[in-house]
N, C-alpha and C positions, 0 to 999 in steps of 0.2 A: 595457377589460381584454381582451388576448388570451388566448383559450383555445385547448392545443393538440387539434388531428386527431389522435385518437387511434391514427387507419390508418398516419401518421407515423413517432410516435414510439410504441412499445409493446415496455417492456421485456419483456416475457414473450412475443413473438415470437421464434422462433430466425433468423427472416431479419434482424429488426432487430439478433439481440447479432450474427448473422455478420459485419453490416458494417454501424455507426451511421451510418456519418461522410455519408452522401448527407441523411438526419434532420436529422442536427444542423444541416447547411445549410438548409434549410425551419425549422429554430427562428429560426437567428439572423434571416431574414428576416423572423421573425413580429415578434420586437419582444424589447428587451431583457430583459423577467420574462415569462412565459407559465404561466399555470396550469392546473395539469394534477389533474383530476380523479379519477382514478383511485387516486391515492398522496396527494391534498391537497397537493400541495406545490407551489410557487411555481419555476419553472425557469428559469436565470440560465445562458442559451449562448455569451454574451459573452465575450473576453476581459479586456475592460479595465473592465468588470462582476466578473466573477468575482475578478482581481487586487484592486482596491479592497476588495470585499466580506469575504473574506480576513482584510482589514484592519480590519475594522468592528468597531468594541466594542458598537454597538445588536446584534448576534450572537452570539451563544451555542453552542457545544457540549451545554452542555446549560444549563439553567432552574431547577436545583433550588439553586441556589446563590442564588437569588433571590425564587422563587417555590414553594408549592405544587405537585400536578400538578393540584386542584383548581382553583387562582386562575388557575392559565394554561389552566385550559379543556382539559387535558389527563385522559385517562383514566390510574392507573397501572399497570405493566404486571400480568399475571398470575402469582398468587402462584407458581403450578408453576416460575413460569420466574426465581425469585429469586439464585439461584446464578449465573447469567450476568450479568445485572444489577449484581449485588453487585463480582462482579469486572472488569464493562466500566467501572462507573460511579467505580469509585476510583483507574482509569490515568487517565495525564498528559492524554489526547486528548482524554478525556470531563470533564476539567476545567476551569474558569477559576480564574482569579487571586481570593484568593491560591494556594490548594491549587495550582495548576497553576504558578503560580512556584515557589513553595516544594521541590518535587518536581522540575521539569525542573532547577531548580539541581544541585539532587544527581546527578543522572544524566549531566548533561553534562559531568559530569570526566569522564566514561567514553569520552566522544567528542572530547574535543581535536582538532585536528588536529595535533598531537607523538603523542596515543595512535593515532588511528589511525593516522599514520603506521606506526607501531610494527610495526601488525600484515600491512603491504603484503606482507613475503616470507613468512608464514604463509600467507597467502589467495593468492597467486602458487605458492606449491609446491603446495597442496590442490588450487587449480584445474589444477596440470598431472599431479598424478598421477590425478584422474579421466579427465581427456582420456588419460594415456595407456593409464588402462582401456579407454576407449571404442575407441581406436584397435584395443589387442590384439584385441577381439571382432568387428575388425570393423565395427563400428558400434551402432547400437540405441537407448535412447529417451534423447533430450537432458536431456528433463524428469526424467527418475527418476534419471541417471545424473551428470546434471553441475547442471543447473540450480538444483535439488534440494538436494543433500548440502554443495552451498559452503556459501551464507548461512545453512543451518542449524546447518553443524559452527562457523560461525565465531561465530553468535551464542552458542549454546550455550559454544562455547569462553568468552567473555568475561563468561557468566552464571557461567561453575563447575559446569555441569551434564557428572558425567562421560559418557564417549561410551559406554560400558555401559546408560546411561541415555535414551539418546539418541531409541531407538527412536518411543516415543509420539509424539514433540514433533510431530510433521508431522502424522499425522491429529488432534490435537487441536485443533491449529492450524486445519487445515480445517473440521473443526466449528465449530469458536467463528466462523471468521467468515464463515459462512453464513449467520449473525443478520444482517449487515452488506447486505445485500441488502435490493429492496425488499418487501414483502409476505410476510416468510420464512415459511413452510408450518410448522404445529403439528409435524410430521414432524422438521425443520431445528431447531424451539427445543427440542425433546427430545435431540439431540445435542448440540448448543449447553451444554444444560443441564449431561449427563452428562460433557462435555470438559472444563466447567469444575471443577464438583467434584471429576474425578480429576487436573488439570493441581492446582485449589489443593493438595488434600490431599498429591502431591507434592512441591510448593514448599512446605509448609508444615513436612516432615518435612526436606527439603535447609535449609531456615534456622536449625533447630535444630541439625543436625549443624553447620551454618557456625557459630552462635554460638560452641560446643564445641571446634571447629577451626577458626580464619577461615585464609581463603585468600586470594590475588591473584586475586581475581575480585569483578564487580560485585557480588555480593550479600553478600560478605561486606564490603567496600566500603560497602553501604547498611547496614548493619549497624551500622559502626563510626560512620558518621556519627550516628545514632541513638544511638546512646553517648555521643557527645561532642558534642549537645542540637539539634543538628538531627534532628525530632521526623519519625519516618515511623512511620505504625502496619505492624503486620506485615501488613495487608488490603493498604495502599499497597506495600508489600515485594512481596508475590505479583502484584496488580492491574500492577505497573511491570514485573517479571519478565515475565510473558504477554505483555505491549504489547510490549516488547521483540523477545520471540521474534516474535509476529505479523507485526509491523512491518516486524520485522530481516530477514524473507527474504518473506513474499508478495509485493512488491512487484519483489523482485529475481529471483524466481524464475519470474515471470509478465513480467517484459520481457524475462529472458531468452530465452524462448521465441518470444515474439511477435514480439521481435528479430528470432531467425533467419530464424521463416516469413517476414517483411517481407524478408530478405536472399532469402529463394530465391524467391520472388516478385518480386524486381527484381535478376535479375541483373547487370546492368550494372552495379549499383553494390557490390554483390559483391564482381567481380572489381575494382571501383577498390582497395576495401577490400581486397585479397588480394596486391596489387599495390603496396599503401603501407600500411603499417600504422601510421606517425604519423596514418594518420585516426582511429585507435578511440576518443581522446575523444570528438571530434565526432560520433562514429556512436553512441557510447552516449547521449551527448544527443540527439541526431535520432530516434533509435530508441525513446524514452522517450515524445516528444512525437508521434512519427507512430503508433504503436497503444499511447494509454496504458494504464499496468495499473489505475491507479485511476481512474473513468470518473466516479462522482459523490462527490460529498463534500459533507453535510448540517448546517447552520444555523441553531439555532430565532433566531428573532427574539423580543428579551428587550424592544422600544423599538420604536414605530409605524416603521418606513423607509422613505421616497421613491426606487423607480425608476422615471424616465423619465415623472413624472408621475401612477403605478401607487403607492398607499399601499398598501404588506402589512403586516396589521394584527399589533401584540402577541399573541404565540402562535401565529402560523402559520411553517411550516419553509418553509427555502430549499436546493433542491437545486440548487447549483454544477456544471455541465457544464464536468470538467475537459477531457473528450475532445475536445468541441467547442470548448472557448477552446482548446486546442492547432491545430485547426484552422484558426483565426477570419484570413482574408484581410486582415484591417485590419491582422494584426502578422505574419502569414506571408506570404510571397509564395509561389504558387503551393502552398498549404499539404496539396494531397493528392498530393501527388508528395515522394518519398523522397527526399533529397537528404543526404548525409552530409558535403557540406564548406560545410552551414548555415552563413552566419557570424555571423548574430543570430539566437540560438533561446531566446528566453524564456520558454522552455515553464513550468508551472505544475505538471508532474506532482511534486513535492513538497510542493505546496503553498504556502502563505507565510504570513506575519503570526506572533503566535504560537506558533500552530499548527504550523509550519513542520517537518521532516521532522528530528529529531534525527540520523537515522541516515544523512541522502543524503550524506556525504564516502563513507563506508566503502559505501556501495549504488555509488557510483560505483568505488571502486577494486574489486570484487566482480565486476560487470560487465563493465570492465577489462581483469581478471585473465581471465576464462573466455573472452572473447572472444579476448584474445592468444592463449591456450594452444591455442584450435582453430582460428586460423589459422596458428599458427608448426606445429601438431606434427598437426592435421589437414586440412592443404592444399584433399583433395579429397572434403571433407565433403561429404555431395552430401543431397536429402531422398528419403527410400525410400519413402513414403505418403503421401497427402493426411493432415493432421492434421484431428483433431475437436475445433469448438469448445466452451470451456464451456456448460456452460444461463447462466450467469450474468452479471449487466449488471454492478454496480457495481464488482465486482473478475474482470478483463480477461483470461482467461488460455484454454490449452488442455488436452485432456484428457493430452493426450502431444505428443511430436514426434520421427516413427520416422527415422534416419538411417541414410546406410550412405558406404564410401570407397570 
């Protein structure tokens, strides 16, 4: 059994979240599974590991659909922190089948790709009237200014939450998923706790009003379904809401950033990109895969499983190195070099199986969109400060990103 060096790999070093990817090369040489003591968890750097595993039904999001937290030798969590719990544990992510079919069924009318087609010149107009805020001032911070306000006004928009409303959603959001990290500080489950109670109590007064008055929006949507005997209790209602919002823009709003610093930091490709702008699919897929926003993504083992010889036994978790299968030479070629006219990139930053990312059509046109609008309307975007990374490993992002023209 490999164990890793902890001087390697060690999320709570700010040198290692600076820059994993030298790490993650010393895992994948160590060997397919690597246990890591620190966090108890089994770490899977592989790509074609990670892809499979994905796929594996001996896998679980979570165990209670099966098990006890006693019979799987698990502790459960502390009472104080039940409100987070309560509403992590009844969205779609932290579900299996059936509750996790039953529920993405319903939500995924909401993601067609006819609907989101729908909403491309909404999310193309939003994304260029920030840019051409940003332009008028001048410049200033991508992340607060652009990165920020898209994926939240649009997810918001498709929940029904009005934009008077709006304000909270982003720092709750961060709160809640600061749990999502390893080892999260008593500090982190206390706000955790309080975002969640005040995000439900919110949602819970918005579903009433919806019952009262339904709208053209997701929640009144789940509502109606719920009526007409596809069963969502109102926990599942708010619990899908949240996932939603979370979902619908951390992800988007944390490549957006890490995107650009990767563009000013390789200029050459940059100016390819400034110079053709039919590459920006390509560059938003490249971009996704070369600084992912989601770094790990966590799998209790529900079934004894065999990797590479390595039995990890019933009840022990598997942390998936997406950042590292992003990187992995066996499916990239020269995979720590930026390159935006990729032409096989099967990156994993959405995930797969299952599980698999409801919202990556509309992340990609999001993406898109913001990336068009500041190449066609901010030319000579340039970066005005060294940006500051987060503290945080498993969700990828920066503290700002200060620009100027």
């Amino acid at each position: 059994m490999a164990v890793v060096d902890a001087l390697s790999f060690d999320p709570w070093d700010p040198a290692f979240v600076a820059d994993p990817y030298p790490a993650y090369a010393e895992l994948r040489e160590r060997g397919r599974v690597i246990y890591y003591e620190p966090t108890d968890q089994w770490l899977v750097p592989r790509h074609a590991d990670v892809s499979a595993l994905l796929r594996e039904r001996r896998l679980g999001r979570t165990y209670q659909h099966r098990f006890t937290h006693e019979d799987f030798g698990r502790t459960a969590p502390p009472a104080e922190q039940e409100p987070f719990h309560t509403l992590n544990d009844h969205g779609m992510l932290d579900l299996e089948p059936p509750d996790h079919t039953r529920i993405r069924r319903l939500v995924s009318k909401a993601f067609t790709p006819r609907t989101v087609e729908r909403l491309q010149p909404y999310v193309r107009r939003l994304a260029g009237e920030l840019v051409d805020r940003l332009v008028e001032a001048g410049g200033g911070d991508l992340l607060s200014d652009v990165a920020e306000p898209l994926p939240v006004a649009v997810i918001a928009e498709m929940l029904g939450i009005p934009e008077s409303d709006r304000g909270p959603l982003r720092p709750w959001s961060a709160d809640i998923c600061g749990m999502y990290e390893l080892s999260p500080s008593k500090e982190t489950a206390a706000r955790a706790v309080r975002a969640s109670v005040e995000f439900s109590e919110y949602l819970r007064e918005l579903i009433a009003a919806r019952r009262e008055e339904p709208g053209d929006d997701l929640i009144s949507g789940l509502i109606a379904a719920h009526d007409e005997g596809d069963r969502l209790t109102e926990q599942e209602m708010i619990s899908t809401a949240v996932l939603l919002l979370n979902a619908g823009h951390e992800a988007t709003v944390n490549a957006t950033v890490n995107g650009w610093w990767a563009l000013f930091r390789n200029p050459e490709q940059l100016a390819a990109l400034r110079a053709d702008h039919s590459l920006v699919p390509s560059a938003v897929e490249e971009l996704m895969r070369y600084d992912t926003p989601l770094q790990l993504f966590e799998r209790w083992v529900l079934d004894d499983i065999e990797i590479d010889g390595t039995t990890v036994p019933r009840g022990a978790e598997i942390a998936m190195l997406f950042g590292s299968a992003n990187h992995d030479p066996a499916v990239f070629a020269d995979p720590d070099r930026l390159d935006l006219t990729r032409p096989d990139n099967p990156h994993i930053s959405f995930s797969a199986g299952i599980h698999y990312c409801i919202g990556a059509p509309l992340a990609r046109i999001e993406l898109a969109a913001s990336m068009t609008a500041l190449l066609e309307r901010a030319p000579t975007l340039a970066l005005a400060a060294e940006p500051r990374r987060k503290p945080n490993f498993v969700i990828r992002g920066l503290e700002g990103l200060s620009v100027t023209l």
